[in-house]
N, C-alpha and C positions, 0 to 999 in steps of 0.2 A: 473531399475526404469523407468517406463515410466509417462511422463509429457504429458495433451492432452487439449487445453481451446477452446472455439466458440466465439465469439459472441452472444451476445444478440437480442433479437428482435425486429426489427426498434423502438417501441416504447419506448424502456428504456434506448437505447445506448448514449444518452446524461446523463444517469444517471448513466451506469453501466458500467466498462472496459471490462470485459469478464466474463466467466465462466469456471473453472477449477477442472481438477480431477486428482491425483498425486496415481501411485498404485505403492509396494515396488513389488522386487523380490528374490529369492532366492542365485541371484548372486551377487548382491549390498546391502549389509546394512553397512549406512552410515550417519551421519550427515549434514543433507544437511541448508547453510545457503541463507539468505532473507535480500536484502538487504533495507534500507528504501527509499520509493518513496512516502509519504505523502498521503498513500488512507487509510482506514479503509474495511476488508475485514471483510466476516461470512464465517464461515470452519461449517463443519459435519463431521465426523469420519464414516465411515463405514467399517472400519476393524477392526486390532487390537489396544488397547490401543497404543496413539503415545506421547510421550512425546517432549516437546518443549517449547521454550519463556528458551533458552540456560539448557535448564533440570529442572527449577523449576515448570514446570507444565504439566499434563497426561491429556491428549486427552482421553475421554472413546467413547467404542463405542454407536451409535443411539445419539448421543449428538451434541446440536448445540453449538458454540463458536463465539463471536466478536472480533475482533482483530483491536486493536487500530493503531491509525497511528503510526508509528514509529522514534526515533530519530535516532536509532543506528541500526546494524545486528540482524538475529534473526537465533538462531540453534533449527531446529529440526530433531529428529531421524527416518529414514527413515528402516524400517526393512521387512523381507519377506513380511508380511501381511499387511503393510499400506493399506489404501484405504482413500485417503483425498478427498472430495469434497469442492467447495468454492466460493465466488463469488469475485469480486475484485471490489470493488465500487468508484466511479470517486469520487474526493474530496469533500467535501464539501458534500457530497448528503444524508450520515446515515442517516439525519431527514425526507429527502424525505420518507421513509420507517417507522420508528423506532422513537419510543417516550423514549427518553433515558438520556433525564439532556442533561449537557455538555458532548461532545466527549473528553474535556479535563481529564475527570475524565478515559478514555481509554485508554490514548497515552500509549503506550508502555506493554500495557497488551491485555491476551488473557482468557476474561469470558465466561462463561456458561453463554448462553441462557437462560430465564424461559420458560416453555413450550410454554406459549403463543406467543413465539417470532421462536421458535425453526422448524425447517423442520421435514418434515412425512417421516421418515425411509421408509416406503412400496411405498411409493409415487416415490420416490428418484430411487428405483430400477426399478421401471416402465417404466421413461423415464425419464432421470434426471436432461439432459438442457429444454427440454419443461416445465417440472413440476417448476422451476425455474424460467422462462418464467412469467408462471401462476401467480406463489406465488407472484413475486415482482409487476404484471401489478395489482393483485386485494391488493396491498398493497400500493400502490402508494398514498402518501396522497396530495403531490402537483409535479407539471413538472418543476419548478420553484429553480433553486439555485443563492440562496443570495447571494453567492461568486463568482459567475461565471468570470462576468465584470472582477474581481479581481484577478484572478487565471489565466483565458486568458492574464493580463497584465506582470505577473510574467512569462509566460513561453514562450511568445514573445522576451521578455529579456533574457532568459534562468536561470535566476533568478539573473541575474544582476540591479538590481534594489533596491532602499533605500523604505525604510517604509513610510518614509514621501511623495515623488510620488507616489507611489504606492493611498495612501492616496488622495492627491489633488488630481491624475488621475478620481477617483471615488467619489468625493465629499462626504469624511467624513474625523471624525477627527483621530489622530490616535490612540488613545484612542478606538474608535469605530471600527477604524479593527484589530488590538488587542485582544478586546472582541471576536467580532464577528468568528473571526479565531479558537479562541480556541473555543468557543460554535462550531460549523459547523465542523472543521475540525479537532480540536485535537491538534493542532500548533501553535505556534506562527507565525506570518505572515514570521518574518522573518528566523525562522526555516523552515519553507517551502521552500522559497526563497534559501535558504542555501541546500536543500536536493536538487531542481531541478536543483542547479547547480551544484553540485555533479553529479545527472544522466547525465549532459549533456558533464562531463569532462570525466564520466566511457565512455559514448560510442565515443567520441573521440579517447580514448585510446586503445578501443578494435577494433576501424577501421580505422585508420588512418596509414599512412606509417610509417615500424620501423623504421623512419630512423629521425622518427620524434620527438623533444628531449621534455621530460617533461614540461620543461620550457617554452615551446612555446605552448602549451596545458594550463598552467597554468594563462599565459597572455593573452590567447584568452580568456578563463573562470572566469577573474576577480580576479584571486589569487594573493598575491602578489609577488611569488614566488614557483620554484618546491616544497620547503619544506611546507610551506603553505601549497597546492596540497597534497604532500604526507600525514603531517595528516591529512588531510581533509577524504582522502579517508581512511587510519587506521580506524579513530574513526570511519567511516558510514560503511568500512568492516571487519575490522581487519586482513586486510592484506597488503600487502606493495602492490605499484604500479606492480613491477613485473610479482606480482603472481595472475595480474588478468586477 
C-alpha cells in the first residue's frame, strides 16, 4: 500500500489540511482503519470498487463521496487495485465550499456526491493535486470560518476545556455553539473537544518514553484515570492501548 498527501496552495491551507492519494497492491490487501480527528473529508475512487464505512458501503469507481466527521474508527478495504484520492478539509470549513444543510446530517457517514458537486475523472488523472488546487480556489465561497476563534480555543487546551468557556471565551450562548458546531462541523462541541483530546493522548503514547505509565498520560490529558484513557481510546479505536 502506498500512502502519499501535499499540501495545498498558499491560498486555501487555512481551509484545507492536505490532499491525499492511497494506491493498493498486490502484496498487502488488508483492512485498513481511520481513526476520528473531527474534519469532514471528499474521497473519489479511481480504481476498483472499494468498500468501507466498516463494510456497509462500496466506493464505485469515477465517483465522488463526502465523508462526514466522525465519532468513532472507520474500516476500509484496501485491495490490489485501490486507487483513493481525497481531500481532508480543516473543521468547520464544508460550507466554505459546499452548500449542503447541516454537516450534522453527515457525521459518521460516507455519501455520493451529485454530479454537480462531484470531481472530473479525466481532469483527476491529468494533474490531480493542481486540478484540486483549481476546483476548490474557483469554489471558494467565502475565506472566512465561523468557528475558527472556537476551534483554536479547544486545541490550545488540547481539548481540555468545558462548553460553557469555551462559550463565554467567544461571546455566545451555549445554545449557540451547540448549534452552530453541528451546522459547521458535524459535532457536538463537546465531541470535538473529546476527539482532540483523544488525538492528543494517541500521540503521547506513540512518542513518549516506554517507560512511561498510562496513568500519567491519562492525568496530563484530563482523564480521570488509565481505565477512563483506556476506553476512551477502545471506542475512538477499537483497540486496547497496547496495540497501538
Amino acid at each position: 500500500m502506498k500512502y502519499s498527501k501535499i499540501k495545498p496552495c498558499t491560498k486555501l491551507e487555512h481551509l484545507i489540511h492536505f490532499y491525499w492519494q492511497l494506491k493498493g497492491n498486490e502484496l498487502e490487501r488488508q483492512w485498513e482503519r481511520v481513526f476520528p480527528d473531527g474534519c469532514a473529508g471528499i474521497i473519489m475512487n479511481l480504481g476498483d470498487s472499494c468498500i468501507t464505512d466498516n463494510g456497509s458501503v462500496s466506493m464505485e469507481f469515477g465517483k465522488t463521496y463526502v465523508v462526514g466527521a466522525m465519532t468513532s474508527f472507520k474500516d476500509s478495504f484496501i485491495d490490489a487495485n485501490t486507487n483513493l484520492v481525497g481531500v481532508c478539509l480543516k473543521p468547520g470549513t464544508f460550507a466554505n465550499f459546499y452548500g449542503y444543510g447541516s454537516q450534522h446530517e453527515l457525521a459518521n457517514d460516507t455519501v455520493e456526491f451529485e454530479k454537480a458537486n462531484a470531481f472530473s475523472v479525466d481532469q483527476t488523472f491529468d494533474n490531480l493535486f493542481n486540478y484540486f488546487n483549481h476546483f476548490f480556489s474557483e469554489r471558494m465561497k467565502s475565506k472566512y470560518n465561523p468557528l475558527q476563534s472556537v476551534i483554536n480555543d479547544i486545541h490550545a487546551r488540547n481539548g481540555k476545556v468545558s462548553i460553557y468557556e469555551l462559550s463565554k471565551q467567544n461571546f455566545m450562548t451555549v445554545r449557540q455553539l451547540e448549534r452552530n458546531f453541528k451546522k459547521y462541523v458535524g459535532l457536538s462541541p463537546k465531541e470535538y473537544s473529546n476527539i482532540i483530546r483523544f488525538q492528543n493522548a494517541l500521540n503521547l503514547i506513540k512518542n513518549s518514553d516506554k517507560n512511561r505509565s498510562l496513568s500519567d498520560i491519562a492525568f496530563e490529558c484530563g482523564y480521570y484515570d488509565h481505565s477512563h484513557l483506556t476506553n476512551e481510546i477502545k471506542r475512538n479505536t477499537g483497540l486496547s492501548p497496547s496495540l497501538l
